[in-house]
C-alpha positions as CSV (number, residue, x, y, z in Angstrom):
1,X,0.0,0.0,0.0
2,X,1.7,3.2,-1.1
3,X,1.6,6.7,1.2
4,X,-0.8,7.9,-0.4
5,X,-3.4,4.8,-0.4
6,X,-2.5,4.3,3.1
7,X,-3.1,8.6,4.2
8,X,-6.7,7.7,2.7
9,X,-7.2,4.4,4.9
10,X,-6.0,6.0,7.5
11,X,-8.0,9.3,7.2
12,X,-10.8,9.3,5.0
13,X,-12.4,6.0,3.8
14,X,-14.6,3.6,5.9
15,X,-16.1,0.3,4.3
16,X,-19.2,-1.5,4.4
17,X,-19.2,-3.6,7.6
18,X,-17.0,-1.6,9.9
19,X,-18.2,-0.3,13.2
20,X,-19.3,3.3,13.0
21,X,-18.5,4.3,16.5
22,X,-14.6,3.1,15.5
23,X,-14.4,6.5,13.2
24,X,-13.8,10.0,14.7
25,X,-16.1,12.2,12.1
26,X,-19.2,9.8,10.9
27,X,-21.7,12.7,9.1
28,X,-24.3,10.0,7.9
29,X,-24.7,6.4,7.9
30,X,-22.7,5.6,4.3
31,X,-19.2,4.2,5.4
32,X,-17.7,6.4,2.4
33,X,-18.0,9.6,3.9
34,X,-16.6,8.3,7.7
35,X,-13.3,9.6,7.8
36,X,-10.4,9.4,11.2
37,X,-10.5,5.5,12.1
38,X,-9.7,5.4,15.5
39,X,-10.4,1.9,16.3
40,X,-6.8,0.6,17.6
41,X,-3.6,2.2,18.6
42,X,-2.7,2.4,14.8
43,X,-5.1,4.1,13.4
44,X,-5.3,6.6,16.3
45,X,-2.0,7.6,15.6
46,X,-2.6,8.3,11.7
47,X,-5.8,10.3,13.2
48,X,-4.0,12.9,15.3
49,X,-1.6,13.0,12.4
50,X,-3.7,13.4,9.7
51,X,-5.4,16.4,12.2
52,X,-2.2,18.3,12.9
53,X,-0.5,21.2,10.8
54,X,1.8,19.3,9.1
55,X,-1.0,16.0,8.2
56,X,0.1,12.6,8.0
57,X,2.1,12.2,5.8
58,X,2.2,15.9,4.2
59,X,-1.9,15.1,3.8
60,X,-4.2,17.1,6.1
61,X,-7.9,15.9,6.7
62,X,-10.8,18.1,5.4
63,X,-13.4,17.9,7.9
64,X,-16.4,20.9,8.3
65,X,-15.0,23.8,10.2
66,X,-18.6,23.4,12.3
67,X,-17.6,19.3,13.1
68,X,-14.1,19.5,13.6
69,X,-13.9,20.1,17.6
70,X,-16.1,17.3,18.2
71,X,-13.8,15.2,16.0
72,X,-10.8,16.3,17.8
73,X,-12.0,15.2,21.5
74,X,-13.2,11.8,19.9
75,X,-9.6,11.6,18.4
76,X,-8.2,13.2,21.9
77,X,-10.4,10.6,23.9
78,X,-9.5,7.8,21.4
79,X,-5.8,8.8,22.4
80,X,-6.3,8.8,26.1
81,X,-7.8,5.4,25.9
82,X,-4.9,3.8,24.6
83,X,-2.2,5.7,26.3
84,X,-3.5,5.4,30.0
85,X,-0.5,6.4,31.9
86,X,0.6,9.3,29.6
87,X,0.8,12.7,31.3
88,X,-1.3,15.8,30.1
89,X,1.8,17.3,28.6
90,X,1.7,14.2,26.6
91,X,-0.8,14.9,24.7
92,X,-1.4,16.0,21.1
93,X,-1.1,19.8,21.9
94,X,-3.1,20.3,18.6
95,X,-6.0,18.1,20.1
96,X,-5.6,19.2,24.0
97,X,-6.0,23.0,24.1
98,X,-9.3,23.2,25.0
99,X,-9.9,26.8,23.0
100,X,-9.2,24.8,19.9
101,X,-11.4,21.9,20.8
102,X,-14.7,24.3,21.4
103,X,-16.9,25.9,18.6
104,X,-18.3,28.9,19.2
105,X,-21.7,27.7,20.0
106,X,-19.7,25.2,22.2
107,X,-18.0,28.4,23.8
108,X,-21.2,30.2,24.5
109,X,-22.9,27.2,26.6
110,X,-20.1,27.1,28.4
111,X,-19.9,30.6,29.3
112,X,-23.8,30.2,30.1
113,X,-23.1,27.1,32.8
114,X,-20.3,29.0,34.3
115,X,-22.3,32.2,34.5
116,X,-25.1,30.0,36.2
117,X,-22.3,28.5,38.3
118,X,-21.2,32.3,39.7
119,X,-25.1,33.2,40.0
120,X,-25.9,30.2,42.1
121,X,-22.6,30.8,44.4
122,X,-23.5,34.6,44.8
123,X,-26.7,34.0,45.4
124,X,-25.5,31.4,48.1
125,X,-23.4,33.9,49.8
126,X,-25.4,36.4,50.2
127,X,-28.4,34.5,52.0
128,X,-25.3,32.9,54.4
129,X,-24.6,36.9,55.1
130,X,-27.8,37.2,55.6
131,X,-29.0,34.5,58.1
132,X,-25.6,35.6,60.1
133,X,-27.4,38.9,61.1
134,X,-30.9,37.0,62.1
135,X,-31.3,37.5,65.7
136,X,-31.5,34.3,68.0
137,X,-35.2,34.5,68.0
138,X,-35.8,35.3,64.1
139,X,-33.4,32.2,63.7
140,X,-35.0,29.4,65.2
141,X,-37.8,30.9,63.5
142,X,-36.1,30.7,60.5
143,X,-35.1,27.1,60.8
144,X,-38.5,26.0,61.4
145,X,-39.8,27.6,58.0
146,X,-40.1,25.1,54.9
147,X,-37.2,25.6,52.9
148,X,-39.3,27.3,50.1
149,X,-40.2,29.9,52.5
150,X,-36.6,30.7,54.3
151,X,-35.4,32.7,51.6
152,X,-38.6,35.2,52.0
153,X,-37.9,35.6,55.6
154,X,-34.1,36.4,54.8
155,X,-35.8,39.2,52.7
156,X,-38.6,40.3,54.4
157,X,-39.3,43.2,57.3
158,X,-40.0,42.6,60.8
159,X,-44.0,43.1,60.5
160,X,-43.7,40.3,57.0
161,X,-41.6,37.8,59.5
162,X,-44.4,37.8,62.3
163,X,-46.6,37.1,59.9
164,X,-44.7,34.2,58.6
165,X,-43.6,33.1,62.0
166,X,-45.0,29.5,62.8
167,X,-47.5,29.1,65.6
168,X,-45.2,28.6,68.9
169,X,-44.8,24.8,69.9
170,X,-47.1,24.8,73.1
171,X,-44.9,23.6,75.9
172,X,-46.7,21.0,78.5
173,X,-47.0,22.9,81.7
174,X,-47.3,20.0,83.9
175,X,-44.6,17.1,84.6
176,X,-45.4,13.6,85.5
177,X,-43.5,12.8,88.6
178,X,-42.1,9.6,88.4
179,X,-43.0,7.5,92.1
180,X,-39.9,6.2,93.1
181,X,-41.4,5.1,96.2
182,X,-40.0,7.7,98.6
183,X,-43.0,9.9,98.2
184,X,-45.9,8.9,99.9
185,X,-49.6,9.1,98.6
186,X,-52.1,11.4,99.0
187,X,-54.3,8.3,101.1
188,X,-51.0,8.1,103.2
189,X,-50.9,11.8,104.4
190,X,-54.1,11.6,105.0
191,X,-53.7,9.1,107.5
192,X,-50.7,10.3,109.0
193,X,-52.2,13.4,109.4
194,X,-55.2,11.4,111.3
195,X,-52.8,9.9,113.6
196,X,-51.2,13.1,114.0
197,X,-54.0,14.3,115.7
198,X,-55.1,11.4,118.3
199,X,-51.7,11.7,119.4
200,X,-52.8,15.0,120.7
């Protein structure tokens, strides 16, 4: 198989019967247009090659501008797999740098997450500031509230938080005494009391 035969086996043409999922850049189901077989150690290595500036063998891939960073972390991951103990600096720098692995869209969703990320932490922060400043009593309070309704309280003014205050826990006044035996009955003192007085 000369160079050139074995750039296009390497980078451009699947066959009938192969395993889709062992190509990097698969646009439709006709094993033609797969291109980047990244089945085995082999053909990963022709991958990244065929991917970097210089192509393998002097023979760049052509993939869509709008597919090529997906193709790149399938050829990244591919790599990964079959170099498990290989460091990070050991990577394909044309394949690891995660600016050049990231469309734009790509870009943008993840700007979106991380801005939802800081939202969620600031957010955070500023009801922990704000139950530090409760008072004792607008605390338990607080704690007692359904979780739905805590960040209301946080928020509201003193006449709002009576209103949402929970009905106090009414506290038994009375206490069972427990009859150890040293205590004598009510029967008993009566008759002692009667004994008392024929004594006299």
């Amino acid at each position: 198989m000369s160079a050139i035969d074995l750039t296009e086996y390497l980078a451009v043409i699947g066959k009938a019967g192969e395993n889709k999922a062992d190509y990097a850049y698969t646009p439709d189901d006709t094993p033609s247009n797969w291109k980047l077989n990244i089945g085995d150690v082999r053909h990963v290595g022709g991958a990244v090659a065929a991917l970097g500036p210089g192509g393998f063998r002097g023979k760049k891939v052509q993939i869509p501008e709008d597919a090529l960073a997906g193709v790149k972390r399938k050829v990244l991951a591919a790599w990964r797999k079959f170099h498990p103990d290989a460091k990070p600096e050991d990577e394909p720098a044309h394949l690891s740098k995660k600016e050049e692995s990231m469309t734009p869209e790509e870009m943008g969703a993840e700007l979106v997450k991380l801005q939802g990320n800081l939202d969620t932490i600031t957010k955070r922060n500023t009801q922990l500031e704000l139950i530090t400043k409760l008072s004792a009593e607008d605390r338990v309070v607080y704690d007692a509230l359904p979780v739905e309704k805590q960040e209301e309280y946080l928020t509201a003014d003193a006449s709002k938080r009576k209103e949402m205050a929970p009905p106090p826990v009414k506290k038994a006044k009375k206490k069972t005494k427990v009859d150890d035996g040293t205590q004598s009955s009510p029967a008993d003192d009566a008759e002692s009391r009667s004994g008392r007085r024929s004594h006299r």
